[in-house]
Every structure is written in C-alpha cells, then in structure tokens.
C-alpha positions in Angstrom: 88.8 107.8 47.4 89.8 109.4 50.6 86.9 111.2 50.8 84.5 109.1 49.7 85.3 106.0 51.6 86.7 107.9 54.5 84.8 110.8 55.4 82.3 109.9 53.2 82.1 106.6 55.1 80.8 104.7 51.5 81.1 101.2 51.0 83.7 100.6 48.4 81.1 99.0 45.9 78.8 101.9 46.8 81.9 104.4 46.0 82.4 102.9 42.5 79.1 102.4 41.3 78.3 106.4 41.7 78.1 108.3 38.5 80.0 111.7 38.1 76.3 113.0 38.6 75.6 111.4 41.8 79.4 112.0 43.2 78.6 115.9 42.5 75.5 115.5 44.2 76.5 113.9 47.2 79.7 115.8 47.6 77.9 119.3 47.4 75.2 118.0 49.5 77.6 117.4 52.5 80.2 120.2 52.1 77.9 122.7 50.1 78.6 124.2 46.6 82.7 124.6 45.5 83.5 128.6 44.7 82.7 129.4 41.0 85.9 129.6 39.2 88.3 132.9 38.9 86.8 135.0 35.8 89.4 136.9 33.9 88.9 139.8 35.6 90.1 138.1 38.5 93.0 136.8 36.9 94.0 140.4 35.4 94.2 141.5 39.0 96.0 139.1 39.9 98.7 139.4 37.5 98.7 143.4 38.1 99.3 142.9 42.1 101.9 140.3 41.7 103.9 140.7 38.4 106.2 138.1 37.6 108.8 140.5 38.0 110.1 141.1 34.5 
C-alpha cells in the first residue's frame, strides 16, 4: 500500500481495483524488472562460503 498510494501516488480505488497483472506491470514499468531469483547454484555457493558452522 505504501508504494502504491505513496510513491505510486494512486488513488485508493485506483490501488484496489488493479489486478496482480496490472500491479506487475506498473511496478516494473516505474522501477524496472526485480532480479531473477537465486538458482541452486547460487545457493550451493552460498552455503560453501558461509557454513553454518557445524
């Protein structure tokens, strides 16, 4: 809500009435496209440079 009615500056009935289509749209439209998510790769690497110390 934060985002949409404050920096978003949408109307509140505006703001609700979006679908989960149109929110995506909009959002990536003004702050471009989120980072694809960590493969497991990523996460293997992750786990080898900081072990939980067992």
């Amino acid at each position: 809500m934060v985002l949409g009615l404050g920096r978003l500056r949408l109307r509140p009935r505006d703001f609700w009435a979006l679908s989960l289509c149109e929110w995506r749209a909009l959002v990536e439209g003004h702050f471009g496209r989120a980072a694809p998510p960590m493969t497991r790769g990523d996460l293997d690497a992750l786990m080898k440079a900081y072990p939980d110390g067992e």
